[in-house]
N, C-alpha and C positions, 0 to 999 in steps of 0.2 A: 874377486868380488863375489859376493854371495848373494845369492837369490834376494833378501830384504832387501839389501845397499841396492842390487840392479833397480830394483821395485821403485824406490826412495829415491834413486837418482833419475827415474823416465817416467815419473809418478802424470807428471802434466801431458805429457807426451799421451800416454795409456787414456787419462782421462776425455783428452782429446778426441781420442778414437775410438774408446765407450759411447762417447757423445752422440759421432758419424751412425756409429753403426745403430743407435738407438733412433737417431729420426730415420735413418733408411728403413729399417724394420716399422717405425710406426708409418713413415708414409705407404707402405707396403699393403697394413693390415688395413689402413683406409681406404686406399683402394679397388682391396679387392670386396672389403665392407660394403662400398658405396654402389658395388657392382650388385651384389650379391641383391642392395634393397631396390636398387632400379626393376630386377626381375622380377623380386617379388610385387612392386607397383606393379609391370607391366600385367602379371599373372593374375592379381587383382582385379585388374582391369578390363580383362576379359574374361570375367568369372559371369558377369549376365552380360554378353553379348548378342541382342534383337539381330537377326539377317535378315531382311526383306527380300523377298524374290518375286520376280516382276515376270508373267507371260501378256502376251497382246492375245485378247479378244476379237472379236467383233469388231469390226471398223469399218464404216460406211458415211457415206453424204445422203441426206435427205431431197427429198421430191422438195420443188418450190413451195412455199406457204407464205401467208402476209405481202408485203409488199418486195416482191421480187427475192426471199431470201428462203436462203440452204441452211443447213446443221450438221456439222462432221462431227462423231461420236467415236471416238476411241477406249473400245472398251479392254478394262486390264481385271486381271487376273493376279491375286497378292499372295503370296504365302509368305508364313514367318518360320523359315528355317533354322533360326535359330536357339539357342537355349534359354532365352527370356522374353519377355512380353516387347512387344515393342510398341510403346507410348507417345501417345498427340503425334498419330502418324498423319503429314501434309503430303498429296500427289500435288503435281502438275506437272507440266510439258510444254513443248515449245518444237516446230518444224521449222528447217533449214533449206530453203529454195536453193536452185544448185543456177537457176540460166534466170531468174524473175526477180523483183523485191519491190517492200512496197515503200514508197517515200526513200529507197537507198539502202532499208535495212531486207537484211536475206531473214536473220532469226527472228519467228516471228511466235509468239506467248502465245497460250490457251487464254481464252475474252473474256476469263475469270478468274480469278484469287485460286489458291489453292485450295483444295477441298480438303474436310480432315475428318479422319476416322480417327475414333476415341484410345481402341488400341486395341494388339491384333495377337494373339494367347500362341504361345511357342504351337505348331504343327498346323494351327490354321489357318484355312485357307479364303480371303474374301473373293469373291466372284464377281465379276463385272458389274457393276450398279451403275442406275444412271447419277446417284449422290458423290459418284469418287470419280466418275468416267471424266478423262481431259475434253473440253468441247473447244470446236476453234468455228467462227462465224464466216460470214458471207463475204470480205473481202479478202479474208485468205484462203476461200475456198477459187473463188474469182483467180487468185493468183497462182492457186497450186496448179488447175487446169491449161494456165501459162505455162509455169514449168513442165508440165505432162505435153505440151503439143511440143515443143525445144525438142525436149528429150526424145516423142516419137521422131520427131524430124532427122532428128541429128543419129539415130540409131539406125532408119532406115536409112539413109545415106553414108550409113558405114557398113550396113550390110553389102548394098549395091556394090561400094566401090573396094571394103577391105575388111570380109567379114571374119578375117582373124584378129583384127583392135579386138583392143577389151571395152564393151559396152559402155557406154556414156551414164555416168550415175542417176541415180532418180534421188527427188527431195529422200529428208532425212527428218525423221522422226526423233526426239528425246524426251523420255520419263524422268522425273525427278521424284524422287519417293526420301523425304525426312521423317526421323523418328529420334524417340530419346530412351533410354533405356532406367530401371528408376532409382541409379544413382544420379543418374540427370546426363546424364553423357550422350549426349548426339551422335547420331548416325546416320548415312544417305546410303539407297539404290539408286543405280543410274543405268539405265537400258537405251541406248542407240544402235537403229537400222534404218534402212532405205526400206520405202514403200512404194508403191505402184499404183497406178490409177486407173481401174477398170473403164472398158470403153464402154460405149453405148452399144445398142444392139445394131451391129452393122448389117448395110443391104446389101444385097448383088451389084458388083460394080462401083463402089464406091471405095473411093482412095483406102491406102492403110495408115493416113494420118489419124491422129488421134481425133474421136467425134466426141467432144463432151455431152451427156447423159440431160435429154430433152428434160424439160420443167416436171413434168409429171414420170418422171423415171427417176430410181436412186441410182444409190452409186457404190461400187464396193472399192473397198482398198485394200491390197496383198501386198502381206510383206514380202522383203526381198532377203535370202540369205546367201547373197553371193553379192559380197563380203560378206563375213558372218557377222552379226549382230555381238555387242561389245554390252558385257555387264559388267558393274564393278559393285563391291559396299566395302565400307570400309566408315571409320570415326570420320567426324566432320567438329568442327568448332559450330559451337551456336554464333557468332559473332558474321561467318562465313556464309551458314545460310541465308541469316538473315538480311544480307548486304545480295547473294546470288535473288531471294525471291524478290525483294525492293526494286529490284535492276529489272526484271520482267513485269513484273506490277508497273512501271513508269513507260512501259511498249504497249500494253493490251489493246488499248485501243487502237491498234493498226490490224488486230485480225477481225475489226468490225462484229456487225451483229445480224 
């Protein structure tokens, strides 16, 4: 039998396995196609990348004023590390009681909507204002003073008895910084630490329980970096913010006024 007749006689056979090896090749080039444009999306997608960088300012409670009330002001510090503008940027924040709550909830919202700066040019930097600074009112300030006497309580009584434990935590502070970048793609900063609550000015003799800070005295707040403070950024869906700031806007009014 000669090369034709073999041909001629296993012609369907051959055709058969042309076939195989034709879709294995094409499912082949497709997927390494489909690989190839996923990257290029992703690479696209980070070609204007806004990074918001969050430092803590200033932070203190106000002297009495009006009818019995305080003002906690947490002042931030914004930079935009990254290689594009970052647009309709929203701050807010929200403190976590660690031994207190008010009405059963421990998270408790800044007493106001988020504030929003217009937008913030790649390398600079906003500095504390009172227009973007997170404020939390008079019942959570009431409250944090709870959690700060817990906490002296429960610290000095681990010193007393077992001063190798590790420290009982103090409330917990978090920033929430949204931004969009101007193909429209959202993005969040997010900074959590523990903070501390300056005492009053103690006298001779008096306990080392915590003294909250008389009517006519402020009040300072130190961060804590032991745990170290936790930042993240990273893309967000618009769908996801807007459901996270809905969920804190429907609490505000538990940090009073």
């Amino acid at each position: 039998m000669n090369i034709l007749d073999w041909l001629q006689a296993y012609s369907g056979l051959l055709s058969f396995i042309s076939s195989i090896i034709l879709v294995v090749v094409t499912g082949i080039y497709v997927y390494f196609t489909k690989k190839i444009m996923d990257t290029s999306i992703r690479q696209s997608n980070l070609v204007s990348n806004p990074v918001v960088g969050i430092k803590l300012g200033n932070m203190g409670i106000s002297t009495v004023f009006g009818p019995s009330r305080r003002n906690m002001d947490i002042g931030l510090n914004l930079t935009n590390v990254g290689n594009a503008p970052a647009i309709e940027v929203l701050v807010d924040a929200e403190i976590e009681y660690q031994y207190t709550n008010i009405n059963g909830e421990k998270i408790i919202p800044a007493r106001f909507e988020p504030s929003s700066i217009p937008f913030i040019r790649p390398g600079e930097e906003v500095l504390e204002e009172n227009q973007h600074n997170p404020t939390f009112g008079n019942t959570c300030i009431a409250h944090l003073f709870d959690d700060k006497r817990e906490n002296s309580r429960l610290n000095i009584h681990r010193i007393e008895n077992n001063p190798r434990k590790y420290p009982y935590p103090h409330s917990i502070l978090r920033v929430y910084i949204y931004y969009r970048n101007n193909l429209g793609q959202y993005f969040e900063s997010t900074y959590e630490t523990q903070f501390d609550v300056g005492n009053s000015i103690r006298k001779a003799g008096e306990p080392l329980d915590f003294i909250p800070p008389a009517d006519d005295e402020t009040c300072e707040l130190r961060q804590i970096f032991i745990p170290r403070p936790i930042f993240h950024s990273g893309p967000i869906k618009k769908e996801k913010m807007e459901k996270e700031i809905i969920h804190r806007d429907s609490k505000r009014n538990l940090c009073g006024w």
